[in-house]
C-alpha positions, 0 to 999 in steps of 0.5 A: 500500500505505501508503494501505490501512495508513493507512485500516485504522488509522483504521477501527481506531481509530474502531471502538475509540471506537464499540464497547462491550463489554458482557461478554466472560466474562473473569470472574464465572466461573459453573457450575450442572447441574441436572435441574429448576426454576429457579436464579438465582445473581448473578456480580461482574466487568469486565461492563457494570454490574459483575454480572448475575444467571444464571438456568439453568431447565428447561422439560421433562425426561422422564427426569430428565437435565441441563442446564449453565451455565457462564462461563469463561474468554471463554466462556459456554456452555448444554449439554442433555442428551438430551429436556431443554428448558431456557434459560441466561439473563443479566440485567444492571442488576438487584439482589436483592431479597426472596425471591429476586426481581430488582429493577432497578438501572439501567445508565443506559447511552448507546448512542445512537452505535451501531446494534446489538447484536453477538453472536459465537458459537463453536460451536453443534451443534443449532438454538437461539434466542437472545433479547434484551430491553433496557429504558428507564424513559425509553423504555416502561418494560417490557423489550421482547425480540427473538428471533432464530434460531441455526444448526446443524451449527456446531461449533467453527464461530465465527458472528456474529448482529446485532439492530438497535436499530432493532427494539425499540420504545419503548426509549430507547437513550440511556438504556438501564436493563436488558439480558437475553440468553437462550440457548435451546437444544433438547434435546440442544443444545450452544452456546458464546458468546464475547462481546456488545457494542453497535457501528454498523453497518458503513455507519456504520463507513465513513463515520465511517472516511471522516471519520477518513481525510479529518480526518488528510488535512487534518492532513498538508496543515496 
């Protein structure tokens, strides 16, 4: 048993270096309902680059109905009303420019020690798409996006979802200059995200523990 406690704190303490929190929702909070077009407002707080702009959009809406936006409180959460069609999106490493335009403000963020990015999800009641776009001036230049699909029939049912940095090309994750996430979800869909963050792999994780382990083996014989 002294063993097991022994290798969890090690996992515990080497998943704390390797992690990065890129937002968690803690602040900036934010809330716009609208029935069309396009809102892009910026938010100031503890997220990576210390604020992102939010943009709440709608594609279609019918007959005149709602989506919401809102962060707060860890959470961030997209809410449509029936037959609306609409996406929250968050962009970090950008400024205001001109006529309401964004302009990149480079993170210069080194992820070069993890592998993935990390999404953890509270609830999602309907099918929605999460997308992901990371960019690098030292990589290709442009904002290379990745979707991947969310469940359903998960209410108040926390979930994961990883994205590779394996998928995106051309992004030099050494040297990672902007990151947008958008939630899309469809008519009528409700989803709730706690917080992201770039980690390793869980392979990675267990041979950095395995070394952690072995590192405090050699310092008891010492």
């Amino acid at each position: 048993m002294k063993k097991l406690m022994i290798l969890g704190l090690v996992v515990a303490s080497v998943g704390a270096q390797a992690t990065v929190l890129l937002d968690d929702f803690s602040s900036g909070a934010y809330s716009k309902t609208i029935t069309g077009g396009t809102v892009t407002e910026f938010r100031l707080g503890s997220m990576i680059g210390g604020d992102s702009y939010v943009t709440t959009s709608i594609n279609s809406n019918p007959i005149g109905l709602e989506i919401q936006s809102d962060i707060l409180n860890g959470y961030w959460s997209a809410s449509s009303q029936p037959l609306v069609d609409g996406y929250s999106e968050m962009g970090y490493g950008f400024t205001a420019g001109a006529g309401g335009s964004l302009v990149f403000d480079d993170l210069n963020l080194n992820l070069s020690g993890e592998n993935q990015f990390k999404f953890n999800f509270e609830s999602s009641d309907k099918p929605a798409t999460l997308f992901v776009g990371v960019r690098s001036s030292s990589g290709a230049g442009t904002v290379n996006t990745i979707s991947t699909a969310l469940p359903g029939d998960m209410i108040n049912n926390p979930f994961m979802v990883t994205v590779d940095f394996a998928d995106f090309s051309g992004v030099d994750f050494s040297d990672v200059d902007q990151i947008v996430v958008r939630l899309d979800t469809v008519e009528s869909g409700d989803i709730t995200m706690s917080n992201f963050e770039a980690v390793p792999e869980p392979a990675t994780m267990a041979i950095l523990a395995l070394g952690g382990l072995a590192a405090l083996r050699r310092r008891k014989k010492n």
